[in-house]
N, C-alpha and C positions, 0 to 999 in steps of 0.2 A: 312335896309339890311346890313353897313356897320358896325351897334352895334351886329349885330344877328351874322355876319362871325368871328368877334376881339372877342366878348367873346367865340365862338363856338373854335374856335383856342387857346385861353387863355386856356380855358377846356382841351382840347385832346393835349394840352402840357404839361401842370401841372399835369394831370394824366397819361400822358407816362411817362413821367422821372420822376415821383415817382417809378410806376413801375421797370423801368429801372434802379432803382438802385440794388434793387434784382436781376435782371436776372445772371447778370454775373459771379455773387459767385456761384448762381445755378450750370448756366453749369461746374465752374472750381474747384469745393470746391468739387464734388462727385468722380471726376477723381481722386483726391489727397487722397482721404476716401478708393477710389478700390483700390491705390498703397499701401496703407497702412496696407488694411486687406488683401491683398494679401500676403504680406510680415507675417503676422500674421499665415496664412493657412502655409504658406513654412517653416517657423522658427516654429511655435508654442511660441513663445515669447509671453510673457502676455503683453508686453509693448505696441506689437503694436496695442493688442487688446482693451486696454488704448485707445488710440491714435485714435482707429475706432469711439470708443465710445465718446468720448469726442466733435473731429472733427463733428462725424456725429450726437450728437444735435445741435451744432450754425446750420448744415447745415439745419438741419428739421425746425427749428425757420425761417431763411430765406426763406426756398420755403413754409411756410404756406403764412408769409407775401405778397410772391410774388404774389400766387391765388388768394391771396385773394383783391390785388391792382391790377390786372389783370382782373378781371371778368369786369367792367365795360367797360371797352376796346373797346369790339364788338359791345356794346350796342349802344356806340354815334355812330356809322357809320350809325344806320335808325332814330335814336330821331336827332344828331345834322346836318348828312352830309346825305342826303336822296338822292340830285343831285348824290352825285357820286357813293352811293348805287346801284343807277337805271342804271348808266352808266358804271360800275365797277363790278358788284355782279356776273357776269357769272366767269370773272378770279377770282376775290379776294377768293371770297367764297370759291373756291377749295382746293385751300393749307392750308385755317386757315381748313375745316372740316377735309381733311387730317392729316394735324396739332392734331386737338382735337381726331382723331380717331385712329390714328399712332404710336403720340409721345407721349402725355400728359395722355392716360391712361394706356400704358407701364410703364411711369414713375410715375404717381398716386400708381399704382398697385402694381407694385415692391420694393416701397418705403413703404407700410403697411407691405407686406412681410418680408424686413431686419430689421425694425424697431421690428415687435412682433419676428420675427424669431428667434434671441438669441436663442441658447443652443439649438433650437428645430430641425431644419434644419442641415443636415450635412453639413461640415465646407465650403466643396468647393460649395455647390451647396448657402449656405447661400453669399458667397462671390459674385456670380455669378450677384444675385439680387442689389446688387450695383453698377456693373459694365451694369448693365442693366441701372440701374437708370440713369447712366454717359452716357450712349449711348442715351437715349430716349431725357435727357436733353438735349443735342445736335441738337438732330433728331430735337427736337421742334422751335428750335433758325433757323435750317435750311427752313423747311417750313413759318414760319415767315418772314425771309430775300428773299427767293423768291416770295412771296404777294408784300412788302417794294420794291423790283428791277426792279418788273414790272413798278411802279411808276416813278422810277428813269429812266426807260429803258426799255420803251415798245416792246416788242416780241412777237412772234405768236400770233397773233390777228385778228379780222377785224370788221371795223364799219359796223352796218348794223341798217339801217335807220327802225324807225317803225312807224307804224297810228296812235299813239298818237306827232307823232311829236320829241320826244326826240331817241336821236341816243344812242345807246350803243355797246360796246365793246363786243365782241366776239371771245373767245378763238380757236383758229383755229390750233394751236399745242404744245400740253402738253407738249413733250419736249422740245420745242424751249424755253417756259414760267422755266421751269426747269433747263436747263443750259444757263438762260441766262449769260453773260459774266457779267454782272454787279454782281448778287452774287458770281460768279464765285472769283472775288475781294476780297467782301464785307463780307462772313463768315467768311475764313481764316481769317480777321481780330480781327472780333467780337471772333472767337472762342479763339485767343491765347489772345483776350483781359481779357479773363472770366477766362483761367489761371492764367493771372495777377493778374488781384483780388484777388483769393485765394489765390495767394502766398503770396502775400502782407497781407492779412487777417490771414495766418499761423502765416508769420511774426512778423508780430505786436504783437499778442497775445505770442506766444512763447517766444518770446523778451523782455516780460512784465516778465512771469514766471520766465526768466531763470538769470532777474536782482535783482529777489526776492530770487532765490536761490533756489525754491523750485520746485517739482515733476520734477528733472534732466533728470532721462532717459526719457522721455516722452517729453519732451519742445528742448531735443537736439536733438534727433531725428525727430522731427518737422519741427524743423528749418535746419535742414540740407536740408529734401525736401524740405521745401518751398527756400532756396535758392537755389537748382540747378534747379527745376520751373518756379522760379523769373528771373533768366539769361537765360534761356534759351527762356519762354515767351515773357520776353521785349524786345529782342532783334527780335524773330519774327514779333514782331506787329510793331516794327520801318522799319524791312526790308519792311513786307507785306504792310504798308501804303506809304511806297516809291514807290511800285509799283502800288498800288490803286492811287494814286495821279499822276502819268503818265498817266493812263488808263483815269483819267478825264480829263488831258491834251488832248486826242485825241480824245473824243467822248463827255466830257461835259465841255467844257473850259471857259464855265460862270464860272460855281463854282468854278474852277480853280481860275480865274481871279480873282474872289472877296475874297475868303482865302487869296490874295495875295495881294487885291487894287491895281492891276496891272491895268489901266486906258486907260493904247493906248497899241497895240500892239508893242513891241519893240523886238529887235535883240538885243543879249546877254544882255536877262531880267536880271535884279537885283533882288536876295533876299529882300524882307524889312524885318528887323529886327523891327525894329518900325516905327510907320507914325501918321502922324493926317490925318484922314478921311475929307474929305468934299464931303459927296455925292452927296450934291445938284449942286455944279459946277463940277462933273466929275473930283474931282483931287485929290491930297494928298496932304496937305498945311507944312507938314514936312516930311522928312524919312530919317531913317536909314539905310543903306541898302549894303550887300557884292556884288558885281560886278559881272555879268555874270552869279551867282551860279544860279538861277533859271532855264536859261534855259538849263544849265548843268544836275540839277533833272530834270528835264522834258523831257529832249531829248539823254540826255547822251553826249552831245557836249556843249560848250560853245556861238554856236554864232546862232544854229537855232532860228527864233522869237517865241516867244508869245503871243497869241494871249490876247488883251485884251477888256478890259469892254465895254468902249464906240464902237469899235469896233461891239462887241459882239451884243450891242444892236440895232447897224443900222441894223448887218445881220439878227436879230431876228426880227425885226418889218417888213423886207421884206419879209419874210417867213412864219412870224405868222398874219401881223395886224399890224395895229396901238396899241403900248402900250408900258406897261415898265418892261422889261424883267429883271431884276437888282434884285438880290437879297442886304439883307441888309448889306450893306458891311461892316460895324464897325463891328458886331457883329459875320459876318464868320470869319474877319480877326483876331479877339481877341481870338475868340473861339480855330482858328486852335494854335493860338500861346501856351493858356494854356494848348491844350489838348500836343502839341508837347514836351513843356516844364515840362508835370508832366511826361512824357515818360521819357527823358532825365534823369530826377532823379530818377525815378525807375530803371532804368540801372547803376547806381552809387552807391544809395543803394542795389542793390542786388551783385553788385559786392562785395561791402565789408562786406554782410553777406555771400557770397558765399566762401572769403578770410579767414571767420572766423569758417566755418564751413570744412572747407580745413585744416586748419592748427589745430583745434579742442581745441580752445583757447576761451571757453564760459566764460569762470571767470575770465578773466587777468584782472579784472578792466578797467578803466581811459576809455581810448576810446571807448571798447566791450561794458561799462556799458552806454556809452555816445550814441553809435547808437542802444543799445536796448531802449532808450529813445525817440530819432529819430524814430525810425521802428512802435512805435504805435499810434502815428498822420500817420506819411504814410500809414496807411492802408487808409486814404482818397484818398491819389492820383492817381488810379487807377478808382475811384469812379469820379474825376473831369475829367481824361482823357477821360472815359468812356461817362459820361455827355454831355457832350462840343462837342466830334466826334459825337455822336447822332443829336444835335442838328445843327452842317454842314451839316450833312446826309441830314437833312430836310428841313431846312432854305435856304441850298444852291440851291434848288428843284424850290423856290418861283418865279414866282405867280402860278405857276406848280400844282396841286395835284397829277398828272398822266403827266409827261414830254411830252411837245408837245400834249397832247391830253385834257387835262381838266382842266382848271383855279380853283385857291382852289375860287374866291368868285361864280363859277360857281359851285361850290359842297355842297354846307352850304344848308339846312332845311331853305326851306321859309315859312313853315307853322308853325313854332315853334316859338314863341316871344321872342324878345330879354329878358327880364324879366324873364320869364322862365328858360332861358339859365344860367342867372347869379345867380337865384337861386342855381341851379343844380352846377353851378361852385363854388361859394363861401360852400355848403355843401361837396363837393367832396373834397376840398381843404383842407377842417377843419379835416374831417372825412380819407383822408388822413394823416397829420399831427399826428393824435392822432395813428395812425396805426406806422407810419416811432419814436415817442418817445417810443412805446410797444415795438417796434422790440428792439432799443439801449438798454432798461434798461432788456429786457432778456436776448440778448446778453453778455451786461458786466456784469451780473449776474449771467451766468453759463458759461463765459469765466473765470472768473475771481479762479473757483475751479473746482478741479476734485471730479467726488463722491465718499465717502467713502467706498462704495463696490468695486471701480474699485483700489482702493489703497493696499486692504489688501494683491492681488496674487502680486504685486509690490513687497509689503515689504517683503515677502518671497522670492524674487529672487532679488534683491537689497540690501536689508538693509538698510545700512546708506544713501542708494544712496537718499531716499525718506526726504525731509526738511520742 
């Protein structure tokens, strides 16, 4: 049982965040595609028409990737997790079929549209179907995070006992399940997270072109969106996870606690900057740490407590049972660090493309030439920050599938052999893998030039400008 749940979970994490590395550019890469060929429709500029074209292949390469790391998704929840199929299928079901009937073929559909549409569609109504695309992709992310919230934060429901013995979950109001508060947090995040990425993804590339010198009007106007994007995004999803991380202060202060290795509850908690974990004795054997700041994030005051871990776990084992309520603390605490810390830099780089795109100083050399060097490794960091928050999302959950209602080693396929399972695991893995090198070497393949049809209305209204 304990080989069948570790690989079943090794499984449906390894292929989430394969997944999950596509999603984000999804949502945030067509938004910047609609502002662009809108601008295209308003002006009639060929550049930005450039720009639609260009942009929206990486995008089309990314959401094939995504479907296509996406389809197995639904599949483990009756092969790997059948317990919480049976105890979960009334809520979950709902929003993913909503989800596939709502978002996913608005967005399917509208995206064959702009893609053959060219020249054939009139201009506004062809523009339309992008901004379709950017609404449905969304739409999809939103239905998703309300399935995902229930989890974290059970709402309109009720158990109802049945003659085979096993209880399950029953949806008792759609709205409740809809606005529960916990998405209510947790999109805003995701969504401005997905702007980030593509900004950062504009960035990068743009930043590559514009130190090479060449296709100017097209890479400076790029970069100009993607930096006022970039500042405006990072700085949302700093604000908005300041406040998702209050909201778990007062409704789920385990995962609070363990992002933080905060241990006992204390009055004017300390920030840790760094710490050595020892989870088996309940401590921190080092730490770094600023004075007060915690419970100042938490409460907006410097001296309310916090609650903490040990803490945490006496009141959970009188509520829940005997057990161990603790999620794994090294690994929230690092995770929240790097996700916090690739933020922190993405607000620093965006500032000083934003500084460069302000003062419209693309060629001065030395430094401009130095952070368009900088800018395309960073298109990773929004990809680790993305990652990393994911994985708190869930980890911090643990032994939880469904908070307070369903244990993950009570949700795992007992009829499925561990063998089996690792089959399925080590092929998914592989055949992911080979999926995530297709995606890079087409990406940097036709990031790397523009096509020669889209060059020639350029050079007629540019000139020299084209290198």
């Amino acid at each position: 049982m304990f080989e069948q749940l570790l690989l079943a979970r090794w499984q449906f994490a390894i292929t989430t965040v394969y997944h999950f590395l596509f999603v984000p550019l999804t949502m945030g890469l067509p938004i910047m595609i609609a502002l662009m060929q809108t601008k295209y429709v308003r002006t009639g500029d060929p550049k930005y028409k450039t720009m639609t074209k260009f942009w929206g292949k990486l995008f089309i390469i990314n959401f094939v990737l995504g479907v296509a790391t996406g389809l197995v998704q639904e599949f483990q929840f009756g092969m790997n997790w059948s317990g919480y199929s049976r105890f979960m299928g009334d809520i979950f079901g709902a929003p993913l079929a909503i989800e596939a009937l709502a978002a996913f073929f608005i967005e399917s559909t509208f995206i064959g549209i702009w893609v053959f549409g060219w020249d054939r569609l009139p201009k506004k109504i062809h523009c339309l179907c992008i901004w379709l695309v950017a609404f449905a992709s969304n739409l999809s992310a939103v239905w998703i995070l309300i399935a995902n919230s229930f989890m974290q934060n059970p709402v309109g429901y009720q158990i109802v006992a049945h003659e085979s013995g096993m209880d399950r979950a029953e949806m008792t109001s759609f709205l409740e399940v809809i606005t529960n508060p916990y998405v209510l947090h947790q999109f805003p995040h995701v969504f401005t997270a997905g702007l980030c990425t593509a900004a950062f993804f504009v960035l990068g590339i743009s930043g590559y072109h514009l130190a090479k010198g060449q296709y100017k009007p097209v890479f400076q106007s790029s970069f100009k969106i993607a930096a006022v994007v970039a500042i405006i995004a990072s700085l949302a999803v700093a604000g908005i996870g300041h406040f998702q991380t209050q909201y778990l202060g007062a409704e789920k202060p385990m995962k609070l606690a363990a992002m933080e290795a905060l241990w006992e509850t204390t009055e004017e908690a300390p920030l840790a900057l760094f710490a050595g974990i020892d989870q088996d004795k309940g401590t921190n054997t080092t730490e770094v740490a600023i004075p007060k700041l915690l419970s100042f994030m938490t409460h907006n005051n410097f001296t309310d407590p916090v609650q903490g871990i040990n803490d945490l776990q006496d009141q959970y084992s009188q509520e829940y049972g005997e057990g161990n309520y603790i999620p794994d603390v090294f690994s929230m605490f690092w995770s929240f660090r790097i996700m916090v810390g690739a933020g922190m830099l993405m607000i620093v780089l965006a500032l000083a493309a934003l500084f460069i795109a302000w003062r419209k100083k693309y060629h001065d050399g030395g430094a401009v030439n130095l952070l368009y060097k900088i800018l395309l490794p960073a298109i990773a960091l929004p990809y680790l920050a993305n990652t990393f928050g994911w994985l708190i999302a869930e980890m911090g959950r643990q032994p939880w599938i469904v908070y307070g209602l369903q244990k993950t080693k009570d949700a795992v396929s007992t009829a499925m052999p561990a063998s089996y399972v690792l089959i399925t695991l080590i092929g998914f893995t592989l055949v992911y893998l080979v999926l995530a090198i297709i995606d890079v070497k087409l990406i940097v393949k036709y990031a790397r030039k523009i096509d020669d049809e889209a060059k020639e209305p350029m050079a007629k209204e540019e000139g020299s400008l084209w290198i």
